[in-house]
C-alpha positions in Angstrom: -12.5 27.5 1.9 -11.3 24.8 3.7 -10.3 25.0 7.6 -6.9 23.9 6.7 -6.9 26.5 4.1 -8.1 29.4 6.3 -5.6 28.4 8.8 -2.8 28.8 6.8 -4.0 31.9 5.3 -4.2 33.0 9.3 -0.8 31.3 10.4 0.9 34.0 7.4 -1.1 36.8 7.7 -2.5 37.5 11.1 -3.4 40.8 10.2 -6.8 40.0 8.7 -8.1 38.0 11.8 -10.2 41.7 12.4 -11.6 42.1 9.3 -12.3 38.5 8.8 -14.4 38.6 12.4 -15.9 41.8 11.2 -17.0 40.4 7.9 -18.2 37.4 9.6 -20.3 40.0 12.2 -21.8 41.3 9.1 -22.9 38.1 7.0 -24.4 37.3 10.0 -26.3 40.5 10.5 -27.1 40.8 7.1 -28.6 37.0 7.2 -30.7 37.7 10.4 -32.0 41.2 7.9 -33.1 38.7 5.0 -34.7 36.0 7.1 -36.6 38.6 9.0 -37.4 40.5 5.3 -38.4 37.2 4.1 -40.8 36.4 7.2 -42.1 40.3 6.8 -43.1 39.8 2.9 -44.4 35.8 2.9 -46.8 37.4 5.8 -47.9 40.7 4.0 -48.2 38.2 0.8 -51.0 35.7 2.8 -52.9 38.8 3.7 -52.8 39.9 0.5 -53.7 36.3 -0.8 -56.4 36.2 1.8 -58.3 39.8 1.6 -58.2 38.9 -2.4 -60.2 35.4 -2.1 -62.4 37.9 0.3 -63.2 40.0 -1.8 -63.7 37.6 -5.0 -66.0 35.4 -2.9 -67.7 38.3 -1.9 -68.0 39.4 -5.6 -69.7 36.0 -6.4 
């Protein structure tokens, strides 16, 4: 959506400034909660990676 667009959705209907902060609040929360999910797995996924070549190597 365009800023002109939201604007004019705002000038006529200044109602939903609350929920559209709120909703913003929550994108943004819910972005920081995936990027930090994301940083949580990739790490649990190279120690994974790495205790597997361990244990192959170790194997050989």
């Amino acid at each position: 959506m365009s800023l002109v667009k939201l604007l004019k959705f705002l000038i006529f209907h200044p109602d939903q400034i609350p929920g559209l902060i709120i909703l913003g609040l929550n994108f943004h929360k819910a972005k920081h909660s995936l990027t930090k999910a994301a940083k949580n797995l990739a790490a649990i996924t190279a120690f994974d990676t790495a205790s597997a070549e361990k244990s192959a190597a170790a194997a050989i």
